[in-house]
DRENDO-1510 file (C-alpha; in Angstrom, 1 decimal, always signed):
<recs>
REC; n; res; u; v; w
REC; 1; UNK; -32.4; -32.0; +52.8 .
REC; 2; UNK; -33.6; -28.4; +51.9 .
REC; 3; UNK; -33.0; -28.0; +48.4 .
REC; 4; UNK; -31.7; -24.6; +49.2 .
REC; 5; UNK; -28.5; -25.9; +50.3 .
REC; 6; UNK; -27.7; -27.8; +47.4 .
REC; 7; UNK; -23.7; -26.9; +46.7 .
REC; 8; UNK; -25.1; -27.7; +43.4 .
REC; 9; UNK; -27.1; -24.7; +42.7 .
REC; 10; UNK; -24.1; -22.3; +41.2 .
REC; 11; UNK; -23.5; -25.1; +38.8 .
REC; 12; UNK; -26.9; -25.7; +37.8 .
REC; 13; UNK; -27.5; -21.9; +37.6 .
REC; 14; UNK; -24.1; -21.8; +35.3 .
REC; 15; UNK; -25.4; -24.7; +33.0 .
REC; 16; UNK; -28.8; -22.5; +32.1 .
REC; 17; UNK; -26.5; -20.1; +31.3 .
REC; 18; UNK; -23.6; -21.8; +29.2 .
REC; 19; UNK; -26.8; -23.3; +27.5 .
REC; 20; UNK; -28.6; -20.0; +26.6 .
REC; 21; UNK; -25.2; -19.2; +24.7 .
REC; 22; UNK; -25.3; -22.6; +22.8 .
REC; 23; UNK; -29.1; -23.8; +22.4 .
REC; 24; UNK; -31.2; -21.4; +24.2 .
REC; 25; UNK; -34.0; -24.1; +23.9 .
REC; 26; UNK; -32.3; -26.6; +25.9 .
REC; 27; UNK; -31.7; -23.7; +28.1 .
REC; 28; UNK; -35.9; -23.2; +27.9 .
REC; 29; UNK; -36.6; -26.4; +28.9 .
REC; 30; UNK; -33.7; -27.0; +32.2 .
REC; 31; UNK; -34.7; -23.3; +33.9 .
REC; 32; UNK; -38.4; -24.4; +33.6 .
REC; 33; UNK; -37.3; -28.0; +35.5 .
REC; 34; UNK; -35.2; -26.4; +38.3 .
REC; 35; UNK; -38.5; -23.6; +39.0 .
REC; 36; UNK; -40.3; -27.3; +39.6 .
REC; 37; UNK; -37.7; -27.9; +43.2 .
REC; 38; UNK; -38.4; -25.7; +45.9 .
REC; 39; UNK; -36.7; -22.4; +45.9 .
REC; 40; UNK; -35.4; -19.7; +47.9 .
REC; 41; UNK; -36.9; -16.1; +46.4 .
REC; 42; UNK; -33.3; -15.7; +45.4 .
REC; 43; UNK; -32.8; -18.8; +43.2 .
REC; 44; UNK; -36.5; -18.5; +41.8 .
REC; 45; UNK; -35.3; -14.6; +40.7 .
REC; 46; UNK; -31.8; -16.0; +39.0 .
REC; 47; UNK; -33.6; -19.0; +37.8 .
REC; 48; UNK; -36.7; -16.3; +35.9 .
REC; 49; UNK; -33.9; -13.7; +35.2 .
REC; 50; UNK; -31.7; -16.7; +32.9 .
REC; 51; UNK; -35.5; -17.9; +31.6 .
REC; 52; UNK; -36.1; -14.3; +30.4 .
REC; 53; UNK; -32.2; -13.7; +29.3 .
REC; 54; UNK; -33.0; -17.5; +27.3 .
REC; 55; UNK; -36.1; -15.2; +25.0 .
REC; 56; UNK; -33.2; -12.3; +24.6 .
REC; 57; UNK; -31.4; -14.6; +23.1 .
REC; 58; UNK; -33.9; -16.2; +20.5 .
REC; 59; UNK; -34.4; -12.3; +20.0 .
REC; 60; UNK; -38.3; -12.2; +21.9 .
REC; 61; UNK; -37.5; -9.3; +23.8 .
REC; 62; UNK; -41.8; -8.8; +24.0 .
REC; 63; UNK; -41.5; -12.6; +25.0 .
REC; 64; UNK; -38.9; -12.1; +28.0 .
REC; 65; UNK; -40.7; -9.1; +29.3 .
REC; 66; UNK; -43.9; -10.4; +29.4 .
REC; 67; UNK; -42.5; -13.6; +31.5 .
REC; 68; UNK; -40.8; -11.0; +34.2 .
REC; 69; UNK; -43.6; -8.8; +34.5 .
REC; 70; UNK; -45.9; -11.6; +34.8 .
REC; 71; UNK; -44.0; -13.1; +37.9 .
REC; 72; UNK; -44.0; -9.6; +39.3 .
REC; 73; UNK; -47.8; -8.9; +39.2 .
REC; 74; UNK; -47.9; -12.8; +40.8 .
REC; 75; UNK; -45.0; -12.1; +43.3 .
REC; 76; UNK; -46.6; -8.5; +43.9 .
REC; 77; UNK; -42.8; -7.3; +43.7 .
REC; 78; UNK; -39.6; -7.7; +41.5 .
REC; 79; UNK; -36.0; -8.0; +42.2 .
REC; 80; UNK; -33.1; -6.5; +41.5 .
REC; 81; UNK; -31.8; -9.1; +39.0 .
REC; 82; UNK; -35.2; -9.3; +37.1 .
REC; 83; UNK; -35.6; -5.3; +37.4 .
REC; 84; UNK; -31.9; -5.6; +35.8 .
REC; 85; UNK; -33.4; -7.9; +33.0 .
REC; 86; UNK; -36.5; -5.7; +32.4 .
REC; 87; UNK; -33.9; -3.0; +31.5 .
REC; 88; UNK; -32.3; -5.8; +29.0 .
REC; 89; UNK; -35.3; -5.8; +27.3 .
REC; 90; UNK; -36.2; -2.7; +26.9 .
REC; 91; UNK; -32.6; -1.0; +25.4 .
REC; 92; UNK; -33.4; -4.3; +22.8 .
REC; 93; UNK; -36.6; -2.7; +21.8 .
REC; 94; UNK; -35.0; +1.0; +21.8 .
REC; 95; UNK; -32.3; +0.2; +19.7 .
REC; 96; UNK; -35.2; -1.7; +16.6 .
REC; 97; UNK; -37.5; +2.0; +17.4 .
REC; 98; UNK; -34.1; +3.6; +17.0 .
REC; 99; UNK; -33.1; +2.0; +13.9 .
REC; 100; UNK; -36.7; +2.6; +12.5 .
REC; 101; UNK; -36.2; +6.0; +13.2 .
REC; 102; UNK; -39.4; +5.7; +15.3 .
REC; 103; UNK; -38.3; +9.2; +17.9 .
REC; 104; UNK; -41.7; +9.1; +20.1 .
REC; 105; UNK; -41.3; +5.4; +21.0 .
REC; 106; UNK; -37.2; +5.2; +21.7 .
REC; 107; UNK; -37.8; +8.5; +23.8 .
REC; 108; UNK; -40.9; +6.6; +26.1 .
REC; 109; UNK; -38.4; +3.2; +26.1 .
REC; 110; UNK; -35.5; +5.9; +27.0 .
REC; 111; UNK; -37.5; +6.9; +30.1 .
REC; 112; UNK; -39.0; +3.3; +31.0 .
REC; 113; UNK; -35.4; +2.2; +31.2 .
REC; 114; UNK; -34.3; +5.2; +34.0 .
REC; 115; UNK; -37.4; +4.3; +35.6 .
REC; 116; UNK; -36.7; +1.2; +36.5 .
REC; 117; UNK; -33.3; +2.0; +36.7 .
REC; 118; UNK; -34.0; +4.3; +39.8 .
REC; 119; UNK; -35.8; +1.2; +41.4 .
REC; 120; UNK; -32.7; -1.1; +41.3 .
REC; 121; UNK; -30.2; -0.9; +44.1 .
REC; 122; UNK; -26.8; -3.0; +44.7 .
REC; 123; UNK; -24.4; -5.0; +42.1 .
REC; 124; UNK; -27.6; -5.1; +39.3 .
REC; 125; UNK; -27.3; -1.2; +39.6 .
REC; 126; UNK; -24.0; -1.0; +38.8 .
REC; 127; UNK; -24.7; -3.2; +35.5 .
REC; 128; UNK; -27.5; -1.5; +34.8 .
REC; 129; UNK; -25.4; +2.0; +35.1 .
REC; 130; UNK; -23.1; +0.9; +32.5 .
REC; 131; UNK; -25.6; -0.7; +30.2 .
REC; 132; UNK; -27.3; +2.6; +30.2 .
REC; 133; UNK; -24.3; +4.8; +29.9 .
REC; 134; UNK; -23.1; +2.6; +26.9 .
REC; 135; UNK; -26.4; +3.0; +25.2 .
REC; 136; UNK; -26.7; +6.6; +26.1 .
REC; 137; UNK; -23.1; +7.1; +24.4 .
REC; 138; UNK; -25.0; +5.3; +20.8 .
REC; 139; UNK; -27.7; +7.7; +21.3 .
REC; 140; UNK; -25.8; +10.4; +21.6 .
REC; 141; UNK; -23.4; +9.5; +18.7 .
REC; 142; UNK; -24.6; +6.9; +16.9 .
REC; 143; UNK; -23.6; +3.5; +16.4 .
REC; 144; UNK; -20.6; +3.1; +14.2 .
REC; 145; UNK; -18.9; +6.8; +16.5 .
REC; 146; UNK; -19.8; +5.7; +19.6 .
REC; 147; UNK; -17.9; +2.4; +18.9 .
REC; 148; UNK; -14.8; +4.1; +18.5 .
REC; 149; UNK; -15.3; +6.3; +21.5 .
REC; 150; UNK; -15.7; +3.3; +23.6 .
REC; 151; UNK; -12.7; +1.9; +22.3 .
REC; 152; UNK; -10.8; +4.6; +23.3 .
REC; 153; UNK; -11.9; +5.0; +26.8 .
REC; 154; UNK; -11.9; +1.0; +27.5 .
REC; 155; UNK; -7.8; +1.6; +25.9 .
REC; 156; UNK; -7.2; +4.8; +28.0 .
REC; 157; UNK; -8.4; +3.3; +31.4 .
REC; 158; UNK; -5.7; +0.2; +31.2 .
REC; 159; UNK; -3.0; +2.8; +29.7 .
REC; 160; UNK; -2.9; +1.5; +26.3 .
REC; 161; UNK; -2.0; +4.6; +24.5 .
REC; 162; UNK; -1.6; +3.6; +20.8 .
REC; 163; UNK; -4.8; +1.7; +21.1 .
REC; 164; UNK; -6.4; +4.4; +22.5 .
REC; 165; UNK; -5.3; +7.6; +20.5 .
REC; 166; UNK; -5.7; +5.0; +17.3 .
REC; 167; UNK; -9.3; +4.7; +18.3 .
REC; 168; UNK; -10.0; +8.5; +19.5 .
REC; 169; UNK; -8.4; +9.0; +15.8 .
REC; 170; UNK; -10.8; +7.1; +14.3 .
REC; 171; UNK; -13.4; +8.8; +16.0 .
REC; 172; UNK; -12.2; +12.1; +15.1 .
REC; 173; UNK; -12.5; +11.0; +10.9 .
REC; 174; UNK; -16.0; +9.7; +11.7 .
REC; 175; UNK; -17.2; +12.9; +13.5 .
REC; 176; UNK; -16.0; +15.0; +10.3 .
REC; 177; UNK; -17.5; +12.7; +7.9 .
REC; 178; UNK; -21.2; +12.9; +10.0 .
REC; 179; UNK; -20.9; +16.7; +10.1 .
REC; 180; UNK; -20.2; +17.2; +13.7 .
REC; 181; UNK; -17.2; +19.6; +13.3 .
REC; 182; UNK; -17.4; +20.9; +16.8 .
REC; 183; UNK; -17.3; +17.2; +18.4 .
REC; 184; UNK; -15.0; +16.2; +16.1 .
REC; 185; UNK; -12.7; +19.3; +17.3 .
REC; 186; UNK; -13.4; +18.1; +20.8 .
REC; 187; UNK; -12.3; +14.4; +20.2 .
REC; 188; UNK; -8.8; +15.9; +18.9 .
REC; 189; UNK; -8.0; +17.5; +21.9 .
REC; 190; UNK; -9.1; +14.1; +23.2 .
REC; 191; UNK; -6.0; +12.7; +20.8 .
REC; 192; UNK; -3.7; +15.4; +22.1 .
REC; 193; UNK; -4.2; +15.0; +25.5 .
REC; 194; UNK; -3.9; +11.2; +25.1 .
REC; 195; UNK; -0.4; +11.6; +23.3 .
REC; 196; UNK; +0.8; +13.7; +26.5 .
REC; 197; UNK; +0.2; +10.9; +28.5 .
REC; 198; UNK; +1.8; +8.8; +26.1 .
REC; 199; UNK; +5.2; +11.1; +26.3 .
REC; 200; UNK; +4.7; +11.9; +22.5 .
REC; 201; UNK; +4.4; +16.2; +23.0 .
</recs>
């Protein structure tokens, strides 16, 4: 039997990835078996994109994208999933350059990442949309500000109003104490508008 039909495979792609979480060299060792059975293109792409997600997670984010691009100069093309992964890697490295203060480097990683997010279509692009628009939020605020902000708009979209306003509050304080007077005057209408909804004005 084809091993392409194996009912199996989803369970076997799941146990890489429960694996990566637990003992990412386990996880190593089982993708590199299951790229030994003969694969469909789409299986071989999940099964490099969880191999490459494996060196995320032992922090080798030079490590993972090496192995994608590797299998792309080989394969002469790349998928959506493994595109989605080369983005991975790449917001990894931006955030060390950012943290090092390194601006010419995080700007170059900034652009690789919309580059190969313009060549990634379907569900990965989607992820890839809102892995980019969460990082763009800590680029634009930093860190600790954009945590709050994404706390409030995650609390806002399922109508949890104390949550939210608590957060947008909290973001508000931060914004004052980095300088940013005219955000943090922003942010308050944020608050205001938030405690309309909530029936409190």
């Amino acid at each position: 039997r084809h091993v392409n039909s194996d009912y199996l495979w989803p369970a076997r792609l799941a146990r890489v990835e429960v694996l990566r979480f637990s003992d990412p060299d386990r996880a190593a060792t089982y993708a590199r078996s299951l790229l030994k059975e003969e694969l469909s293109p789409r299986l071989e792409e999940a099964i490099l994109a969880e191999q490459a997600r494996t060196l995320l997670a032992q922090n080798r984010p030079a490590d993972a994208l090496t192995l994608i691009m590797d299998e792309g100069r080989k394969q002469g093309t790349l998928g959506p999933e493994c595109r989605s992964v080369i983005v991975e890697c790449l917001v990894r490295s931006w955030i060390v350059a950012r943290d090092k203060q390194d601006q010419e480097l995080a700007t170059e990683l900034w652009k690789q990442m919309t580059d190969q997010q313009s060549l990634i279509s379907g569900p990965w692009r989607s992820y890839v949309d809102a892995l980019l628009t969460r990082s763009n939020l800590t680029r634009q605020y930093g860190e600790k500000l954009a945590g709050y902000i994404r706390q409030g708009q995650s609390a806002s979209q399922s109508s949890d109003w104390d949550q939210a306003i608590s957060s947008y509050i909290q973001a508000v304080e931060q914004a004052t104490l980095d300088g940013r007077l005219n955000l943090a005057a922003d942010l308050s209408y944020t608050v205001a508008s938030l405690q309309i909804q909530a029936g409190r004005l």
